[in-house]
N, C-alpha and C positions, 0 to 999 in steps of 0.2 A: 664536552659538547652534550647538553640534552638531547632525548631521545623522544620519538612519541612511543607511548605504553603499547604493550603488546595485544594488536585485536581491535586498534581504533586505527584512524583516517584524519588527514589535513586532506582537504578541499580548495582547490585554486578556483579563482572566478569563473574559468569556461566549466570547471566540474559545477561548481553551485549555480551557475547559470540552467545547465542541464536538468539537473537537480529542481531547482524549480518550476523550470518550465512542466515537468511532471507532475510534481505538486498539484500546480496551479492549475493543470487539466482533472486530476482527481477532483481536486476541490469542489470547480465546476460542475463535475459529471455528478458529484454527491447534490450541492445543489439544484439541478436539473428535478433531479428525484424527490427532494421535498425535503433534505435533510440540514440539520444547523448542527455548527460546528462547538465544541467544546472544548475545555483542555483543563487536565490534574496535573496533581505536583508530581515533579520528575523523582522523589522520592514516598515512601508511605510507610506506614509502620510493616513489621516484618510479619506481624500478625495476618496481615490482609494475603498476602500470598501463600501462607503457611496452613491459613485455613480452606484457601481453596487447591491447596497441589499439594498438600500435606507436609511435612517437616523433610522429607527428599530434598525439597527444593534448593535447600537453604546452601547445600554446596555449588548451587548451578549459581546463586547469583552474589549481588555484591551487597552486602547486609555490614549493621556497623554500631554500634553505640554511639546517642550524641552527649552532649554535656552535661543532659539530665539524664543520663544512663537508660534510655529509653532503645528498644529495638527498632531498627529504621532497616530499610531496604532500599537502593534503586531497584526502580522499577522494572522487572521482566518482559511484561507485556502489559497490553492497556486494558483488558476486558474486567478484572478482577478493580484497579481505580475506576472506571465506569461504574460498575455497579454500587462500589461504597458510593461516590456522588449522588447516581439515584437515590438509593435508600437514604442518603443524608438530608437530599435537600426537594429531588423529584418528584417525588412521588404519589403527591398528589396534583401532578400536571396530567393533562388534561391528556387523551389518549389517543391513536398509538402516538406514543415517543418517535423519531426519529434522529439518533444524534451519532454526529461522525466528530473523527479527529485524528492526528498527526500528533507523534513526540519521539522524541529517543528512545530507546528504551536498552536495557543494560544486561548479561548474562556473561557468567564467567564460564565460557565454554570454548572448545577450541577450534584457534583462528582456521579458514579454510574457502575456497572461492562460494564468496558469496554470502558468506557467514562471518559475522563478526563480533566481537565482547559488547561495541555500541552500534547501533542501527537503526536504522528509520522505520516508525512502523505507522500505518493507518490504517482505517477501520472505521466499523460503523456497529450499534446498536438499533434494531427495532423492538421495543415494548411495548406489550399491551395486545399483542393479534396473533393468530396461529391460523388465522385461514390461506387456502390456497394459495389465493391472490398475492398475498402477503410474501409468504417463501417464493412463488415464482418471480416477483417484484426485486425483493433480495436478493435473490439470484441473477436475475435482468444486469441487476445494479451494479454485480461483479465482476460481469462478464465485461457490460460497456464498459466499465473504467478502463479496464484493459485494452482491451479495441481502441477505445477514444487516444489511449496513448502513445499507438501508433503500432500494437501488436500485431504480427499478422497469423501467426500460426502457435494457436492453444488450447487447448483440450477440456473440458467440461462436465466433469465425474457429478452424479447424483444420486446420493445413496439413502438409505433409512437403517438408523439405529436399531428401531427396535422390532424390522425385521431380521437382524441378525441374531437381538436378542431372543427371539421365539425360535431361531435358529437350536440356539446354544441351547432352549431348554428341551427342543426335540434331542438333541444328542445329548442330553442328561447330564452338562456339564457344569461341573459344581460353579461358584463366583470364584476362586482362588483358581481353578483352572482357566478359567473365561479372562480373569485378570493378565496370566501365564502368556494364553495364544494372544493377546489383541496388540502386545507389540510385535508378533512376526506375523501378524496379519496386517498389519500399518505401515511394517517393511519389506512387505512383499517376500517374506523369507518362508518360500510354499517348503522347502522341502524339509526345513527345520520344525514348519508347523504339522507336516503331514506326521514325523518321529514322535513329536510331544502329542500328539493324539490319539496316535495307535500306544502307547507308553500310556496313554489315560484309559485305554483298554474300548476304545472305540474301532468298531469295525472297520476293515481296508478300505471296503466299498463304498461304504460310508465316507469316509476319510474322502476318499477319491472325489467323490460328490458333492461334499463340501468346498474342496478347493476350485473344484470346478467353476461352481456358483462364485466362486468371491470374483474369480476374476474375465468373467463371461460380461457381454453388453447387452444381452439380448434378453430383453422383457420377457417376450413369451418362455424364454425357460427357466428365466427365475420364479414366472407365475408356477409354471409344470411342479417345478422344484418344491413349494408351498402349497399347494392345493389343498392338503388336508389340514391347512392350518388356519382358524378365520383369524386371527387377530394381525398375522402376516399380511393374509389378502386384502384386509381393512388398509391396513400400512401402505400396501403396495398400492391400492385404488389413488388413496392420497396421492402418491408418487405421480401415477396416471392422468393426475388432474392436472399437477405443476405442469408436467412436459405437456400436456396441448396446453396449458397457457404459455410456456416457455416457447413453442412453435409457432401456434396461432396468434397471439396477440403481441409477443415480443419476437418475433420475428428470429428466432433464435435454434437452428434449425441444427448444429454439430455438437449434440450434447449425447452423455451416452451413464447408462444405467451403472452403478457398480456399489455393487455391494459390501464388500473389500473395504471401505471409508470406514474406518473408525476413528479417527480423529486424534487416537492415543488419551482423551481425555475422560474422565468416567461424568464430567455432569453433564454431556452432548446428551441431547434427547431425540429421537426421534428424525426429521430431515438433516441431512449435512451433503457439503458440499464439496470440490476440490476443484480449483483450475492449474494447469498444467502447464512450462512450456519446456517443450519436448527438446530443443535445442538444446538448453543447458543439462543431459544428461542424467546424472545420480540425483543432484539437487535441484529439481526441476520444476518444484511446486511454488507456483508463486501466492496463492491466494486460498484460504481454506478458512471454514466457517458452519452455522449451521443452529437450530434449536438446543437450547439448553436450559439449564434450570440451575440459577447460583442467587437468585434475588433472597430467599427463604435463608439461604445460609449463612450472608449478612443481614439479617435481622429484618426484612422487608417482607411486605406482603405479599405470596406467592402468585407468579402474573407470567402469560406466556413472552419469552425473549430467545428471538435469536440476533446471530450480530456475524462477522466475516471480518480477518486482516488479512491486509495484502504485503508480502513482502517487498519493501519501497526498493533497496539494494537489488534486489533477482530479476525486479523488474525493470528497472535500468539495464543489466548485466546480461537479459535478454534481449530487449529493444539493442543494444550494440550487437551482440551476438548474430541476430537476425539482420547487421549492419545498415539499422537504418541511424539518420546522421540528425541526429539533434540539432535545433536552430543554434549559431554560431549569437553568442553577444555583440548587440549592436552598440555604438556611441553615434545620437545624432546628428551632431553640432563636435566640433574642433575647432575653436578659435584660438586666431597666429596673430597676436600685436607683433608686428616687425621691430616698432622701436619700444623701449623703455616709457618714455612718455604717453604712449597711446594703452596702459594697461588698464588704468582706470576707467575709459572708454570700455577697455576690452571684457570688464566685471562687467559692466554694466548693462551691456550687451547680453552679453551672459545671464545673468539676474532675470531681463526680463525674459528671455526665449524659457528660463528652467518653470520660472510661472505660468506657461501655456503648458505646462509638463512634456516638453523636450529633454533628453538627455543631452546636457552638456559639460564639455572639460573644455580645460585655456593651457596653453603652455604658460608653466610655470615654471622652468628652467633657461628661460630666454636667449631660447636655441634658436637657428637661422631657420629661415622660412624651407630649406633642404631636409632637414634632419627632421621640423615639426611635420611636415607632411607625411616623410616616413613612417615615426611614432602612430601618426592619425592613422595611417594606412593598417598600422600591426595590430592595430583595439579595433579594425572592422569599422571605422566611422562612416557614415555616408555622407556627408557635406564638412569643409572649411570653412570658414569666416577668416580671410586675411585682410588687418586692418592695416593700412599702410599709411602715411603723412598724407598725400596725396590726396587719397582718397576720402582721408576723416575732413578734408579743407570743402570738399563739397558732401560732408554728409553722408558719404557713400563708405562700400565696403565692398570687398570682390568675393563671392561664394563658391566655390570649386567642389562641382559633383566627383566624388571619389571613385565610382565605377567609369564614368566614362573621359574624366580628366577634361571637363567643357568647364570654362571659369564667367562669371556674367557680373557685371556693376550694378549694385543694387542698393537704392533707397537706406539707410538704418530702418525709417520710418516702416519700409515694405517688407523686412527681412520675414517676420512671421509669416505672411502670406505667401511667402517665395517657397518659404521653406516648407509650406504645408502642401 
């Protein structure tokens, strides 16, 4: 007996019902905001990832030779295909970009809640702006998605790069050190970071100070903390501008400073972001994003871009977690020919209700009108159509409301109107 591969998922209709219905609210909340939708090929050359995550990567994903012995990769993530499309074909569109999108995306990493080899991922790109407006908008747009999906409890981190980086150059720490702490600054691993820095011959106190700052909420002492540094307080003003417009204009009032965001990735410039939800624990981040700079490095015009993905699985995984209960699949219409001769009536019927875009099914196993109603009951239908002898001799049909079991004689000619 086949197996499914280690790391992926088969999906039954109430899960892909779910599943969409998710979707299809993201979608919207992206359109709301002004953005169109795109979509790249589910695989690219191995190049495209190798140049932006360095040849590391090449273990994490699924890479392959095709026929013309060329290096291909599935896809990792979508931001590094985004960007080749710009520079191939965008870039002289008219400005800011805004484009979002949904795809698979592929990593040979290991399986664990929440995480998987294939998974859904979306996102968005803005090009072309780096004003306040812009990143608070961005950030607006992360948050709604989330919310609009029915989240009720998540968390709203807002950090700046390259205040950390004037950070790093007050404590005199080379790029290969700075390389060293930003994965146990990105995993929260203070006490492992606090070893590796006193080991870099950085003072206790110092050390202490630092960790302090990463993981404190509170503006005014990250200001204290920076005071003698202007290119910090410049960064940090910036910061200052987003949150009142994240307050005052987007309405957006439980968000909170952290410094601590490095993203793990080295071309993040500047603003980054993280949402949270707290419920799921270790792996709790659903949404992470922020300014960066990758356009230059595939061969395009250098131009300000930030962009945010939202983990599509965690966010599911949460939404249940938080047990709120996703719409159940409805079937509008279940039409029961009783006898064999009235099937062709019974298409036909059918045909035209599915043209008013009705969902509809017909028993097709020419099962007793006992058994069809059960079936009808088990897919959530809300209305029958039983066509019976009788009833086709004057035209008529019997419609049986499925929640309250009331059945009424009704027209063919009228069914649409009955039914709406």
């Amino acid at each position: 007996m086949f197996q499914i591969p280690r790391g992926t998922r088969d999906f039954t209709p109430e899960d892909m019902q779910k599943r969409s219905y998710i979707e299809n609210s993201i979608r919207s909340t992206f359109k709301t905001f002004g953005y169109r939708e795109i979509q790249t090929p589910t695989f690219e050359t191995l190049e495209l990832f190798t140049a932006k995550s360095g040849e590391g990567i090449i273990k994490e994903i699924y890479s392959f030779k095709d026929k013309g012995d060329r290096k291909l990769a599935l896809r990792p993530e979508l931001t590094a295909p985004v960007m080749r499309f710009y520079v191939e074909k965008l870039q002289m569109d008219s400005k800011p970009l805004k484009l979002c999108y949904f795809g698979n995306c592929y990593r040979y990493d290991r399986p664990q809640k929440g995480r998987y080899r294939e998974f859904r991922q979306c996102g968005c790109e803005l090009i072309g702006t780096d004003t306040s407006e812009a990143y608070a908008e961005l950030i607006a747009l992360a948050y709604s998605i989330l919310k609009n999906v029915g989240l009720k409890d998540i968390t709203l981190y807002v950090g700046n790069l390259n205040i950390l980086s004037e950070i790093f150059k007050k404590l005199k720490l080379t790029k290969d050190q700075q390389k060293y702490l930003i994965p146990l600054i990105d995993k929260s691993q203070f006490n492992d970071l606090s070893k590796a820095m006193i080991d870099f011959n950085i003072k206790k106190e110092d050390v202490d100070s630092f960790i302090e700052i990463l993981q404190i909420s509170d503006i005014n002492k990250v200001e204290n903390y920076i005071i003698k540094d202007q290119i910090a307080q410049e960064e940090l003003l910036k910061l200052k501008n987003i949150f009142d417009l994240l307050k005052n204009s987007f309405n957006i009032k439980d968000f909170k400073i952290k410094i601590g965001i490095v993203r793990g990735l080295d071309y993040y410039k500047g603003v980054v972001f993280e949402i949270d939800a707290p419920i799921l624990g270790a792996e709790k981040q659903l949404c992470g994003g922020g300014a960066y700079e990758l356009i230059p490095l595939f061969g395009g015009r250098e131009t300000p871009t930030a962009g945010f993905a939202i983990g599509f699985d965690r966010t599911i995984l949460a939404l249940e977690s938080e047990g709120y209960v996703l719409p159940k699949p409805k079937l509008d219409i279940y039409i029961i020919p009783v006898r064999e001769e009235i099937i062709n009536k019974s298409i036909e019927i059918a045909q035209s209700l599915r043209k008013i875009g009705l969902s509809v099914d017909i028993d097709l196993l020419r099962r007793g009108i006992g058994k069809s109603l059960k079936y009808a009951s088990s897919v959530n239908t809300q209305k029958t159509i039983i066509i019976g002898p009788n009833e086709l001799k004057q035209n008529c049909v019997t419609i049986r409301d499925m929640d309250s079991g009331k059945q009424e004689i009704v027209k063919i000619d009228d069914i649409p109107n009955k039914i709406k």
